[in-house]
N, CA, C and O of each residue as an XYZ file, in Angstrom:
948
protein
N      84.612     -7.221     54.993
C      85.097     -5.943     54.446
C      83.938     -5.187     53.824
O      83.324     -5.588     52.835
N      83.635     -3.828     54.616
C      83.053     -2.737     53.578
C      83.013     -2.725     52.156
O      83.575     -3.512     51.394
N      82.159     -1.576     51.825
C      82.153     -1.350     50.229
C      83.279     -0.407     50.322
O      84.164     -0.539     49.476
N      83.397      0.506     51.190
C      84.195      1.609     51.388
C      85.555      1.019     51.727
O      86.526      1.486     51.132
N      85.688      0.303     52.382
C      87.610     -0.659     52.548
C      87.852     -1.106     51.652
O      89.017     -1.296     51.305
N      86.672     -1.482     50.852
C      87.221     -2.587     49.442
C      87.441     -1.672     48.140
O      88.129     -1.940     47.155
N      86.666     -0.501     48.397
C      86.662      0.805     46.826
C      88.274      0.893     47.275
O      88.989      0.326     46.449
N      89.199      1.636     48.702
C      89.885      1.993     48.507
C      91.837      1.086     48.753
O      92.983      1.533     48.727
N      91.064     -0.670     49.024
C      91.997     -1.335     48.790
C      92.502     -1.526     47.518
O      93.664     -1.752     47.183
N      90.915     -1.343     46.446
C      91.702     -1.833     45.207
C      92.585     -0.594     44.297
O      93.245     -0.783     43.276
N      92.337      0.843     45.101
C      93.121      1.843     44.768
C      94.504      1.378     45.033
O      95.472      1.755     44.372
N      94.558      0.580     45.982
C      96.153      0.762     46.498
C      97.060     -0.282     45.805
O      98.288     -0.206     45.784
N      96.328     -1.257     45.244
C      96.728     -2.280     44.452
C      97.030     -1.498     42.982
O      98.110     -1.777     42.460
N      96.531     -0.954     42.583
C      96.394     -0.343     41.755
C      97.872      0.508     41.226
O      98.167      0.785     40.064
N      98.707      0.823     42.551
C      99.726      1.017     42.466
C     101.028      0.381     42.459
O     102.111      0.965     42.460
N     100.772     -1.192     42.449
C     102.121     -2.068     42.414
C     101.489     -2.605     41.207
O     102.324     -3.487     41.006
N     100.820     -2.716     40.445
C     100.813     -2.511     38.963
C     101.046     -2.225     37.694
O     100.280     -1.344     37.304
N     101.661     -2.538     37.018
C     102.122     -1.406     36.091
C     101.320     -1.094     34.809
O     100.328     -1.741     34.473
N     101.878      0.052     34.055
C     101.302      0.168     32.694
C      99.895      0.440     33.222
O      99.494      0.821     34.322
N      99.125      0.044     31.806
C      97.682      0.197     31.331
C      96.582     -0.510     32.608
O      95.362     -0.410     32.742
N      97.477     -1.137     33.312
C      96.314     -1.822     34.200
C      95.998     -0.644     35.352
O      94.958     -0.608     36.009
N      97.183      0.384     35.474
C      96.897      1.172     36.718
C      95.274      2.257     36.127
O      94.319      2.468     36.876
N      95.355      2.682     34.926
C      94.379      3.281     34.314
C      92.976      2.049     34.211
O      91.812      2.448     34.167
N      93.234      0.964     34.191
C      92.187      0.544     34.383
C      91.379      0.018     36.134
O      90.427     -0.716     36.399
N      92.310      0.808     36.979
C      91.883      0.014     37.925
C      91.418      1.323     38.654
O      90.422      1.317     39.378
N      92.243      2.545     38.417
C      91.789      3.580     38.814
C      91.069      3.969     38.937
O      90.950      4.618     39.977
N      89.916      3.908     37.945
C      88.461      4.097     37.719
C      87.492      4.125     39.149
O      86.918      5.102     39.630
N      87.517      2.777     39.629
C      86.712      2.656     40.185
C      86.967      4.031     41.687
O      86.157      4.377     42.547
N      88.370      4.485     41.456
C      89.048      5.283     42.110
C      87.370      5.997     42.665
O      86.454      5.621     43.396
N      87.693      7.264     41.776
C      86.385      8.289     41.237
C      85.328      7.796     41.612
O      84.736      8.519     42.413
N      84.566      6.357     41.243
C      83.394      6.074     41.623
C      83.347      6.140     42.819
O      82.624      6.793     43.572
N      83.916      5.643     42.942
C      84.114      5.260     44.930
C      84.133      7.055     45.771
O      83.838      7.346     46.930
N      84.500      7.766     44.872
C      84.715      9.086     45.811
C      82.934      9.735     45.718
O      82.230     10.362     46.510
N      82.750      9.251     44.473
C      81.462     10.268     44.117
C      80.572      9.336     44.780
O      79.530      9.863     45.168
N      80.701      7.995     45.037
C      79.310      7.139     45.508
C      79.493      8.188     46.730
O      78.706      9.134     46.714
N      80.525      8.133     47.888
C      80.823      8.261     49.164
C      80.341     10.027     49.342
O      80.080     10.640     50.378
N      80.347     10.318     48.485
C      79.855     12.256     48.102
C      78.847     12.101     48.296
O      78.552     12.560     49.400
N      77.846     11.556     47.672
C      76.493     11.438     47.420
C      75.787     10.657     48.385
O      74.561     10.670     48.496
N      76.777      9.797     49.269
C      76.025      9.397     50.424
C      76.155     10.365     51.530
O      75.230     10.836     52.191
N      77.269     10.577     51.636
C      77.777     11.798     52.162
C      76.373     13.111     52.109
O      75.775     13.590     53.072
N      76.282     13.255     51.389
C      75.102     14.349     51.016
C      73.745     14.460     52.030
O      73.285     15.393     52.687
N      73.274     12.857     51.806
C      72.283     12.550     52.174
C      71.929     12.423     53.460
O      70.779     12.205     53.840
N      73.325     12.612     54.477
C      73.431     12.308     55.998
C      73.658     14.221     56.024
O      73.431     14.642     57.158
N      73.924     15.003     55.328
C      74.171     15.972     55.593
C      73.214     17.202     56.625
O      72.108     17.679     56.369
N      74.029     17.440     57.717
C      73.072     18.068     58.139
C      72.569     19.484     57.857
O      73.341     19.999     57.048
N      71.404     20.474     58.262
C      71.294     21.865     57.652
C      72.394     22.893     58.298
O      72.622     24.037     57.904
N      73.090     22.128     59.512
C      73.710     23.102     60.187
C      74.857     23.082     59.418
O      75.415     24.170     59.273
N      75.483     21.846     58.741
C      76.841     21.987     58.047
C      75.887     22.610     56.407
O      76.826     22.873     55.655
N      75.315     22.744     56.071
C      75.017     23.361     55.106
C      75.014     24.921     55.380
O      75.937     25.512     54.818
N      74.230     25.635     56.069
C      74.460     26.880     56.519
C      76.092     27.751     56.692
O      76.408     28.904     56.398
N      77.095     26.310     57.456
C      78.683     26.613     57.625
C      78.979     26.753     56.278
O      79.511     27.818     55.965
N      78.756     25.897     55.355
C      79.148     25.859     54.278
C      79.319     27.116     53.512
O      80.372     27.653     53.171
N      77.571     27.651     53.213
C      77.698     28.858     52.624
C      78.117     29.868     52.951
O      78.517     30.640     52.079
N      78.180     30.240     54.359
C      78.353     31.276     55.180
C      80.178     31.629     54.961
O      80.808     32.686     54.934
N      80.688     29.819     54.800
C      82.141     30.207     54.703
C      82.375     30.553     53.046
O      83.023     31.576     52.825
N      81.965     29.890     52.043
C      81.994     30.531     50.589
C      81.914     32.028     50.684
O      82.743     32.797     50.198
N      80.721     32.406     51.427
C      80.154     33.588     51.491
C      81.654     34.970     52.364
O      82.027     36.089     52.014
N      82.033     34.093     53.483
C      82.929     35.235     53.603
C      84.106     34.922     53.245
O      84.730     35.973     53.090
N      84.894     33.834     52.980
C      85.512     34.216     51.423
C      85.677     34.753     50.308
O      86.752     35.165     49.873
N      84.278     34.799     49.584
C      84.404     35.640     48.653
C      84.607     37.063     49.593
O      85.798     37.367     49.666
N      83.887     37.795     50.168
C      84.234     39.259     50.799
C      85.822     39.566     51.075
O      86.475     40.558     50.752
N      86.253     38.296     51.831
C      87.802     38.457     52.075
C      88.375     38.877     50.697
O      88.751     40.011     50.400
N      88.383     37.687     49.839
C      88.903     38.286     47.985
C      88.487     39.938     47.930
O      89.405     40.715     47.665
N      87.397     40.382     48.125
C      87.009     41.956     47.699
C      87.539     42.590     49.030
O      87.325     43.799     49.127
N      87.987     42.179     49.744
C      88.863     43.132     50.924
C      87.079     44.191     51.480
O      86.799     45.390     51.520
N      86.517     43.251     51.713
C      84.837     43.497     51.994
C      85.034     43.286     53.723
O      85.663     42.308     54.129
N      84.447     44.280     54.678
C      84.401     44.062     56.056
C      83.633     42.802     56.639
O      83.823     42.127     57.650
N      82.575     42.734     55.488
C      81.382     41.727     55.668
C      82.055     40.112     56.099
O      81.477     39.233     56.738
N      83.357     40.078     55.557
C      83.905     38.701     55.782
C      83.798     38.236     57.454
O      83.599     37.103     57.891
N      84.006     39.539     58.236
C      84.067     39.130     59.593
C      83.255     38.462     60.414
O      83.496     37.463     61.093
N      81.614     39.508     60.228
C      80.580     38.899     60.817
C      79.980     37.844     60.090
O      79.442     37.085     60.896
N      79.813     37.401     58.750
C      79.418     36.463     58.024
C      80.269     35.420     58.233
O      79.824     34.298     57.994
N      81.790     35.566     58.764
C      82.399     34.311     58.979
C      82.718     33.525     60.442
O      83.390     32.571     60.833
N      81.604     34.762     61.117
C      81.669     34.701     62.485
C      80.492     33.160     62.934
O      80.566     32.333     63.842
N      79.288     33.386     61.564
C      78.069     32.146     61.599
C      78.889     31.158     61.186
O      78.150     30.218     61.477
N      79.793     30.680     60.759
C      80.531     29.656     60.122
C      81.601     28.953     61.122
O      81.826     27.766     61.357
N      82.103     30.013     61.560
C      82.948     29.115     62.773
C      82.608     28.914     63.973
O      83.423     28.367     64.717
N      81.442     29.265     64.423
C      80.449     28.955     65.671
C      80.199     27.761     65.357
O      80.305     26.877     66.207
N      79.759     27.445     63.881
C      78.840     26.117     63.879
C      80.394     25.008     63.610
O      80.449     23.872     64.080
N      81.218     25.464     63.011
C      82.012     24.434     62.769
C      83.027     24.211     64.362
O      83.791     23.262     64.539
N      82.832     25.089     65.149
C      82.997     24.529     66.397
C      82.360     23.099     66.939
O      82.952     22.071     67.269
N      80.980     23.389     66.915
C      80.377     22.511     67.272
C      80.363     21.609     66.222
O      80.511     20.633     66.958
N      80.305     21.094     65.062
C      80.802     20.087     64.078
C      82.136     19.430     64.081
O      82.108     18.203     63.983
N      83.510     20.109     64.191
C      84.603     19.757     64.825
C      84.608     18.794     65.868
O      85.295     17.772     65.851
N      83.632     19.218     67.008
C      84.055     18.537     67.937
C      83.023     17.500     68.452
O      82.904     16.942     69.543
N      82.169     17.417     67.052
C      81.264     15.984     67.585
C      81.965     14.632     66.766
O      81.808     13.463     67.119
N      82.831     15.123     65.504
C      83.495     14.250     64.720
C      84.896     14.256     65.517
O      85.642     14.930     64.807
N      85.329     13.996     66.207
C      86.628     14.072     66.876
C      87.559     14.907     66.074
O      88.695     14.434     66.099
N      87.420     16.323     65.157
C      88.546     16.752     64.299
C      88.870     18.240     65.782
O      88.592     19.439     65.788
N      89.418     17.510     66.613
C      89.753     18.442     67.860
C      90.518     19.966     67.215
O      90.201     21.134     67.440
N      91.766     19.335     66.236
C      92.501     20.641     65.955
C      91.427     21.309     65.339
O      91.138     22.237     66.094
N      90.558     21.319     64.186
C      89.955     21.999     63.736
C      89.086     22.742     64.539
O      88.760     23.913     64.345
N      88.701     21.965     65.509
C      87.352     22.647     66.490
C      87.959     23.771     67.176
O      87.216     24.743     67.315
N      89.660     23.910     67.843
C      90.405     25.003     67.982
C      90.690     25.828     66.753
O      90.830     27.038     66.928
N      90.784     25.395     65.669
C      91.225     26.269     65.115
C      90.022     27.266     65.013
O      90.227     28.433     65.345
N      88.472     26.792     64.467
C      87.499     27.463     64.434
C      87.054     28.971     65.712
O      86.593     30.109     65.628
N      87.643     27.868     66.989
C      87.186     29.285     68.017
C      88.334     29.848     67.842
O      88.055     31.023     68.079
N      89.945     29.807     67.473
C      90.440     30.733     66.874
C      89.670     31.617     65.532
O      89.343     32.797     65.652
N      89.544     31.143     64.779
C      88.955     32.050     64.025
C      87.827     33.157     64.537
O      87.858     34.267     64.006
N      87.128     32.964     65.251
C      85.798     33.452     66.319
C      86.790     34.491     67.007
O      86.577     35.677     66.756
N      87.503     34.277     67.572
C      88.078     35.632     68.199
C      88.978     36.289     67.285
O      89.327     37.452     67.486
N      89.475     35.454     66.045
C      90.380     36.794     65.703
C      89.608     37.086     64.144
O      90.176     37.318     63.077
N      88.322     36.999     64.378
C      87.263     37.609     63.404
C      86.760     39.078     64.385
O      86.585     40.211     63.937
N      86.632     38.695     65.586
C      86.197     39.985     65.946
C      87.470     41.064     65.978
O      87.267     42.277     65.915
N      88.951     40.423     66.095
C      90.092     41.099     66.307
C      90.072     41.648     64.652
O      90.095     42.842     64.355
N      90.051     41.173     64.232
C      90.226     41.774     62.672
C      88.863     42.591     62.221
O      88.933     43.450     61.342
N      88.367     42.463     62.484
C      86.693     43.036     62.588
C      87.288     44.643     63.047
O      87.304     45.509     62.172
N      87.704     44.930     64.265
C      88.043     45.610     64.945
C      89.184     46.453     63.695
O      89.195     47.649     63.406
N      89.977     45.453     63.196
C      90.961     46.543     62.855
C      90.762     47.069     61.299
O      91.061     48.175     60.849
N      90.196     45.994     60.645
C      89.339     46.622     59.227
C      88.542     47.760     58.854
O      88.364     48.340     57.783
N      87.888     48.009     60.616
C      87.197     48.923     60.454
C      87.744     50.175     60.788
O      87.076     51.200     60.650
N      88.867     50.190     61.202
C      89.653     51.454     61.775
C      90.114     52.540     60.200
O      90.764     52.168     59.224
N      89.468     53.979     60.469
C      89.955     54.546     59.224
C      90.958     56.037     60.012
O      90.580     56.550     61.066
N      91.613     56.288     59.619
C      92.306     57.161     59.415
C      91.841     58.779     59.375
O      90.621     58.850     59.229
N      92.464     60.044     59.462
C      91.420     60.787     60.019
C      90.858     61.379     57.903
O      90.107     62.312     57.616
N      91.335     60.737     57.233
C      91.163     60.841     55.933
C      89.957     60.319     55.585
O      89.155     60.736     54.750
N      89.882     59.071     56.521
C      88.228     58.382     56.472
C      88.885     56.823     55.741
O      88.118     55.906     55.447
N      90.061     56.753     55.572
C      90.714     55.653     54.637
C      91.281     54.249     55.530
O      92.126     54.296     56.423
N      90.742     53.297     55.151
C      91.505     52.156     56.252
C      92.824     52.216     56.814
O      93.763     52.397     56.039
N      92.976     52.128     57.685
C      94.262     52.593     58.387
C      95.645     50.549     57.918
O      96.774     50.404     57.450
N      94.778     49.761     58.326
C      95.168     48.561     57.752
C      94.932     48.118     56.537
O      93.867     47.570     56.253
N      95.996     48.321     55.592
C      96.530     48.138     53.691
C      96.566     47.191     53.461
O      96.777     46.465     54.433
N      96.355     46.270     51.689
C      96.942     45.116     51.904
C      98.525     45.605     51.315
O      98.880     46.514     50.565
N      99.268     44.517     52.057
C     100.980     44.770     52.083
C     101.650     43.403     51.675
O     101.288     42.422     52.325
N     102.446     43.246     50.823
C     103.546     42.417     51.294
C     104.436     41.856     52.446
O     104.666     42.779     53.227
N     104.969     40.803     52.811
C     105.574     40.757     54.060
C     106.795     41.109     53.653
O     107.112     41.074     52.464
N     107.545     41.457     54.541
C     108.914     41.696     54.753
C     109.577     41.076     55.162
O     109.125     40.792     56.271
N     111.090     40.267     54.910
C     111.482     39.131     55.504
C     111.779     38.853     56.767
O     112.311     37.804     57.130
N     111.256     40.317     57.918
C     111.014     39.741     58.732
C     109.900     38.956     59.191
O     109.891     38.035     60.008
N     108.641     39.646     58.304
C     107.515     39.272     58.569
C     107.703     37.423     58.440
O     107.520     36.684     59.407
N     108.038     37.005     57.262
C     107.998     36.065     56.687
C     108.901     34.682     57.728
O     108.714     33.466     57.678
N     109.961     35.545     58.675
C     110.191     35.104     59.653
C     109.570     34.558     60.660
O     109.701     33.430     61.136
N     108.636     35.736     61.070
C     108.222     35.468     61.518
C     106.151     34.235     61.516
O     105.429     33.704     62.360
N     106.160     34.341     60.674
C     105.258     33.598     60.459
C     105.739     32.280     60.403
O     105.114     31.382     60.968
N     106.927     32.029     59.698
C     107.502     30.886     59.957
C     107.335     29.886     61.377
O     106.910     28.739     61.522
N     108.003     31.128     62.544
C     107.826     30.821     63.671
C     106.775     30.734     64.068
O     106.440     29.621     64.473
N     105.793     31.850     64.133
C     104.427     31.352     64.077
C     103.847     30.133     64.064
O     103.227     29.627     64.999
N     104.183     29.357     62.313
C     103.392     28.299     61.955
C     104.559     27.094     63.017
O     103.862     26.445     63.797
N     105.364     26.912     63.080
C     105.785     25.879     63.883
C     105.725     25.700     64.739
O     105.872     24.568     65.200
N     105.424     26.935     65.549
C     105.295     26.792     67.353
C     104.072     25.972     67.205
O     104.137     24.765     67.438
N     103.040     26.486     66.862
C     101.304     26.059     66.855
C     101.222     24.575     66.249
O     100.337     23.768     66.535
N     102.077     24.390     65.539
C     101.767     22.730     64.946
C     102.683     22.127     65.855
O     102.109     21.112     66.250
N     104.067     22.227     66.529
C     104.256     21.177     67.192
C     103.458     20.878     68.535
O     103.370     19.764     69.051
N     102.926     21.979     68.987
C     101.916     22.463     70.353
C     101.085     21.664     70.293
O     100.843     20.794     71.130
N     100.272     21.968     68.774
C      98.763     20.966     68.678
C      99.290     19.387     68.152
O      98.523     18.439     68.314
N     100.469     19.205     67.598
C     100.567     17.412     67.346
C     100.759     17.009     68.976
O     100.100     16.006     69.249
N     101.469     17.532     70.058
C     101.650     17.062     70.841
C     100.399     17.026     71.386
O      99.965     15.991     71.890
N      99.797     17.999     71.343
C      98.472     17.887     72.724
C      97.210     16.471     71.721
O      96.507     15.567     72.173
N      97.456     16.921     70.376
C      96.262     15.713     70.000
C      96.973     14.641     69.947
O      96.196     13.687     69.885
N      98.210     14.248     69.937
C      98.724     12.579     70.292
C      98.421     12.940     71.498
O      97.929     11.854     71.807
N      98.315     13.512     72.363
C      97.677     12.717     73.760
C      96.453     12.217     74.007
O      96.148     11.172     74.582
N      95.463     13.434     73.302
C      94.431     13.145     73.587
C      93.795     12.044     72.266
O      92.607     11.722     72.281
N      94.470     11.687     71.484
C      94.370     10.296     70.513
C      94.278      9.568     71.804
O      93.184      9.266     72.280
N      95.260      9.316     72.307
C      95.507      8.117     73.288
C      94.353      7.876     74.365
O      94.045      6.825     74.927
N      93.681      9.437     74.519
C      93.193      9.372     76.119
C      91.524      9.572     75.899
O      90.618      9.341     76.700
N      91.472      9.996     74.761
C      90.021     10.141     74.804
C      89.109     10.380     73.424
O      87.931     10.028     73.369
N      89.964     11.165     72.077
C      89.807     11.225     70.934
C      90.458     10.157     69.913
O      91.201     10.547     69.013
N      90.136      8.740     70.099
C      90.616      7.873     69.322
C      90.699      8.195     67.547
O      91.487      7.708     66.736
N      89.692      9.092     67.339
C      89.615      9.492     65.923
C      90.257     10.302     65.418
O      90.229     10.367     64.190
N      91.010     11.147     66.117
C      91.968     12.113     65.669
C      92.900     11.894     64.998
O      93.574     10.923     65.339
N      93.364     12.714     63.719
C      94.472     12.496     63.415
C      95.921     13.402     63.190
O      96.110     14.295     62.364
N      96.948     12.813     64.298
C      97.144     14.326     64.866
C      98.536     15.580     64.067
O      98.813     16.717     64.451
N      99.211     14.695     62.764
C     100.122     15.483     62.490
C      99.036     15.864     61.357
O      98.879     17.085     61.342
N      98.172     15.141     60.323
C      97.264     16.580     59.719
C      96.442     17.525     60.390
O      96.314     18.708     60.077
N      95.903     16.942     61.314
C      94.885     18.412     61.942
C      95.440     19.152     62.229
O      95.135     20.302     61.914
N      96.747     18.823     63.115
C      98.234     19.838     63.316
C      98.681     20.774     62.190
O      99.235     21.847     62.429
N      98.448     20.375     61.080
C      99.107     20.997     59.805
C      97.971     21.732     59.656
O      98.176     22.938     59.795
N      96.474     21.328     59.344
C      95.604     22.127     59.035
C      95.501     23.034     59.725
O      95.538     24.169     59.251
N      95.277     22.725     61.576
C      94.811     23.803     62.239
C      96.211     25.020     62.258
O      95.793     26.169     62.108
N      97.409     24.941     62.381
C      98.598     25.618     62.265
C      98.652     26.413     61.234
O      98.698     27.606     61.532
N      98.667     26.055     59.651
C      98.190     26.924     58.489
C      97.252     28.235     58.725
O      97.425     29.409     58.397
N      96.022     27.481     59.533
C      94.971     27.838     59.526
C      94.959     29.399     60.772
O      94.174     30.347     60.813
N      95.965     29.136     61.488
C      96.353     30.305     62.561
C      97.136     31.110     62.078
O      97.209     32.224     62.597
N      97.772     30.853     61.192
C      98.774     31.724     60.805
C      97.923     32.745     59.193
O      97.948     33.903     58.778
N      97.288     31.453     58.786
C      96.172     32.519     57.483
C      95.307     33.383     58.319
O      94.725     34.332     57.792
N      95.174     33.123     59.609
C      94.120     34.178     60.338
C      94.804     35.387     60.513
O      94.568     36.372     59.813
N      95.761     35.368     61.536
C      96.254     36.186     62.189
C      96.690     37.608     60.711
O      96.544     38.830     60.666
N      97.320     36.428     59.606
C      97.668     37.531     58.439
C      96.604     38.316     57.592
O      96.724     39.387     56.998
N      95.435     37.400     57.719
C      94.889     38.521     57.503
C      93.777     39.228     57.693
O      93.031     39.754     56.867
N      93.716     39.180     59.311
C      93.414     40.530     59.994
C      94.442     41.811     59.653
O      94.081     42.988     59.653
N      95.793     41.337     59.365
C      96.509     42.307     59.123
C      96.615     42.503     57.730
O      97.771     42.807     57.438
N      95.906     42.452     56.816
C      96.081     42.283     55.022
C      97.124     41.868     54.689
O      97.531     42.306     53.613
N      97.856     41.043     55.296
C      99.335     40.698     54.503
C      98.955     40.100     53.281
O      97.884     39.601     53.626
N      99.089     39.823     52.161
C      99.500     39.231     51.064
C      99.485     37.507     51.071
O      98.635     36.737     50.622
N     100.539     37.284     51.638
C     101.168     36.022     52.205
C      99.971     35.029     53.089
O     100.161     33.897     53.535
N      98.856     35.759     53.159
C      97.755     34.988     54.310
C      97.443     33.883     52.970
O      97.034     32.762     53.274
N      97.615     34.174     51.704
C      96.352     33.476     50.858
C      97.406     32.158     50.694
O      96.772     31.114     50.545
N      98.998     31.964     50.689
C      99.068     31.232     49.978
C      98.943     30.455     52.505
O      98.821     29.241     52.665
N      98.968     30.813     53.014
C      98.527     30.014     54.348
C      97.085     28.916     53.898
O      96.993     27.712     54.138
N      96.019     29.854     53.151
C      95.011     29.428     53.396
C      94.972     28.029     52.236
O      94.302     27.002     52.129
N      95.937     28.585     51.596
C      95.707     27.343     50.355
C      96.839     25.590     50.570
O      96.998     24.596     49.860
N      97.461     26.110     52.152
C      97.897     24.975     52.209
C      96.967     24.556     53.707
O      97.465     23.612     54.320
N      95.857     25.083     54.250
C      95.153     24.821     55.282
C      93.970     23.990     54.499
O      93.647     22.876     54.912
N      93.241     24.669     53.177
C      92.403     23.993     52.060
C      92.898     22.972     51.680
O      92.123     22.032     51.506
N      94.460     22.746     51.387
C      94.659     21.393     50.424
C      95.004     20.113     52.014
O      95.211     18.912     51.842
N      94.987     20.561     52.928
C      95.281     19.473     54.307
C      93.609     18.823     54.745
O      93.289     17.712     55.166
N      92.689     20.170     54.403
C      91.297     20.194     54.761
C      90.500     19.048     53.958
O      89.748     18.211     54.456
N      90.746     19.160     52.973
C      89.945     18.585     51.993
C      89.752     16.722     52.370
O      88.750     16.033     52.559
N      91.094     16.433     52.355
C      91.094     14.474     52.680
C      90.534     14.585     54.085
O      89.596     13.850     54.395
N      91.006     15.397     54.909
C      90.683     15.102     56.360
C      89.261     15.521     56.975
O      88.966     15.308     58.151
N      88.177     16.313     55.785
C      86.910     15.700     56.723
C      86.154     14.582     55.829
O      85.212     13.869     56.176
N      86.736     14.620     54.743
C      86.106     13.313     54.294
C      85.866     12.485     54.688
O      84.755     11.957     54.705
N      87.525     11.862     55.438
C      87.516     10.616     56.064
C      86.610     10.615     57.349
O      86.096      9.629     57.879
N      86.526     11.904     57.729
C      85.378     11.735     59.118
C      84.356     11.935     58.303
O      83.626     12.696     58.938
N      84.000     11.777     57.571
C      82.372     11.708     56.992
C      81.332     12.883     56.586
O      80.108     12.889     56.458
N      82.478     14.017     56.415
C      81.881     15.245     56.424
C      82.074     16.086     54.955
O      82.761     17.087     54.751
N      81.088     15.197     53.858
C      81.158     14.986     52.358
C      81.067     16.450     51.816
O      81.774     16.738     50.850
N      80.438     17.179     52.241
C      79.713     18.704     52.070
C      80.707     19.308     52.425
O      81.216     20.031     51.568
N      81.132     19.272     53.317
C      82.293     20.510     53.573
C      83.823     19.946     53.336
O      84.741     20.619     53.806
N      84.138     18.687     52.594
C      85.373     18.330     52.104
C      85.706     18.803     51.023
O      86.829     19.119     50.630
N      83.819     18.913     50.052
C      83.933     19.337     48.714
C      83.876     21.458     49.028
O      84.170     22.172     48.070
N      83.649     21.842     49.822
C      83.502     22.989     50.500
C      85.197     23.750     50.758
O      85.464     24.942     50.609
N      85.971     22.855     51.095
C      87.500     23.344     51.292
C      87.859     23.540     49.677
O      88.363     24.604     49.315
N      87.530     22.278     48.536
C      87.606     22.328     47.612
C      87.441     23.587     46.919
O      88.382     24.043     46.269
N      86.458     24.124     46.988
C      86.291     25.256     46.595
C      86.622     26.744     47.105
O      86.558     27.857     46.582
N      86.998     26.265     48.347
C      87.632     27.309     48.564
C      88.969     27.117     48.378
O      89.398     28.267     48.470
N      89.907     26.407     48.174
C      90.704     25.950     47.647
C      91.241     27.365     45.959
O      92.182     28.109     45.683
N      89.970     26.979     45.377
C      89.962     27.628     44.276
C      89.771     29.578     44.709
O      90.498     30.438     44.213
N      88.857     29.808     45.517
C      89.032     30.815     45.727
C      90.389     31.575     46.392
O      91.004     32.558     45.978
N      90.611     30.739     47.576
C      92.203     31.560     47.461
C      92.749     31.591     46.522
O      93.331     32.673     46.436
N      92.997     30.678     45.287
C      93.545     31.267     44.632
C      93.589     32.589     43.814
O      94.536     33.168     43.281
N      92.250     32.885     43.884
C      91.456     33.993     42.632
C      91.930     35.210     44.163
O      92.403     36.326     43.947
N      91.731     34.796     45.265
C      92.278     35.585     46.237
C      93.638     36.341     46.411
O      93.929     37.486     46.758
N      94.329     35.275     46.044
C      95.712     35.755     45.775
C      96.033     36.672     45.063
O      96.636     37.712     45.330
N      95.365     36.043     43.527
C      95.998     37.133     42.543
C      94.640     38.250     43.078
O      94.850     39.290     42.454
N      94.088     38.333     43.461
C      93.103     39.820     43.459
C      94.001     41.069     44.401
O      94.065     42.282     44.200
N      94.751     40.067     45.677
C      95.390     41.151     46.365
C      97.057     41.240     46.167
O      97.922     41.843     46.802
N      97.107     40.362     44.995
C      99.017     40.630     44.794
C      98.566     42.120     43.877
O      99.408     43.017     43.828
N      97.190     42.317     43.160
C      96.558     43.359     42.215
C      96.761     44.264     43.183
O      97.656     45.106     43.111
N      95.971     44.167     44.135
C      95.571     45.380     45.097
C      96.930     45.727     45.956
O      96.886     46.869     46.413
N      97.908     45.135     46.220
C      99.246     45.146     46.625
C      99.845     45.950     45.871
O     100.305     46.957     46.408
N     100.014     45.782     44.535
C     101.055     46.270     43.428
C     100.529     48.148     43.449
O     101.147     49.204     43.585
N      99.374     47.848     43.278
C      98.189     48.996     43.171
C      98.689     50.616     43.877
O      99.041     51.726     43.478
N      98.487     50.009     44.948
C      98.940     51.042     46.720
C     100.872     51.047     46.427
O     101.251     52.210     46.296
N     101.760     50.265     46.342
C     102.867     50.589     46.358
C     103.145     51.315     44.737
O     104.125     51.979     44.400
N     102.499     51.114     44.289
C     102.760     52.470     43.015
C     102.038     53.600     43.283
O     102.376     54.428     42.438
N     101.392     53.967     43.865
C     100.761     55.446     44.244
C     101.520     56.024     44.867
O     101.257     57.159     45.263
């Protein structure tokens, strides 16, 4: 047995325990995450470092409803294409060249102004049809991708794992698509695509950009409330 099977067997023991012993066993919980960070680090390559910032980087722009998010997030999902799909995280590696085309699709429509000179695409609230429809949205795309990556688990991506990447990459289509269109509703997509993201490149070994969802994690949130602001803003004028 590993150092790494044995940090996270004694987590699990840890839970048919009771009382004061679970706090004492926990500990090594944390160590075990930060040793695996810091080794993690050290295998890191410059190309997932570059994804990294590039995606902080057009995140933050997305929060300021900034055009810049498009082409700056255009260097980020090129490379996490190719990172996706050398670690077997297949859904993600689709979801990324989704993002790649509907960065230029939203690219396209951000920049469209009105003959006022004013963005023609607002941020908005959804409407319960909208909300319908995203619904549908997010379920078509996750049962699509669990089915196609349990196959290809079986046939050729042994490392896959296919109802979270399903969840991540599905979130992750539906936070796109919304907001190319400024909906509102894209941020809380992105914050359940961040909280699926985070365990699942860890476990493939991808320490830098697990702690990377993390933080963006935090920025949708500051995202949210910036455009429920900018929402409220436009429907009172």
């Amino acid at each position: 047995m590993n150092a790494k099977t044995a940090g996270w067997k004694e987590i699990a023991v840890s839970f048919s325990n009771p009382g004061s012993e679970y706090f004492c066993i926990s500990l090594p919980r944390m160590e075990e995450f930060i040793r695996q960070f810091l080794t993690g680090l050290k295998t890191t390559s410059w190309l997932e470092y570059i994804a990294v910032f590039t995606g902080i980087a057009s995140v933050w722009f997305s929060r300021a409803e900034n055009i810049l998010v498009y082409p700056v997030g255009l260097v980020n999902t090129i490379i996490y294409v190719y990172l996706s799909f050398d670690r077997h995280l297949i859904g993600e590696a689709g979801v990324n060249f989704y993002y790649t085309v509907m960065s230029i699709y939203g690219w396209v429509l951000w920049a469209r102004r009105d003959e006022t000179h004013r963005p023609v695409v607002r941020i908005t609230y959804s409407s319960n049809r909208d909300w319908k429809e995203q619904l549908l949205f997010f379920s078509g795309f996750y049962v699509a991708i669990f089915l196609l990556l349990t196959y290809l688990k079986r046939n050729f991506y042994p490392g896959a794992i296919p109802w979270a990447d399903a969840f991540a990459s599905a979130t992750a289509f539906t936070g796109m698509w919304l907001m190319a269109r400024k909906k509102v509703e894209s941020w809380y997509w992105w914050i359940a695509t961040n909280i699926a993201s985070i365990p699942l490149y860890f476990v493939k070994g991808l320490a830098l950009t697990s702690v990377y969802y993390l933080v963006l994690l935090i920025f949708a949130f500051w995202g949210l409330n910036e455009w429920r602001r900018k929402a409220r803003m436009k429907t009172s004028i």
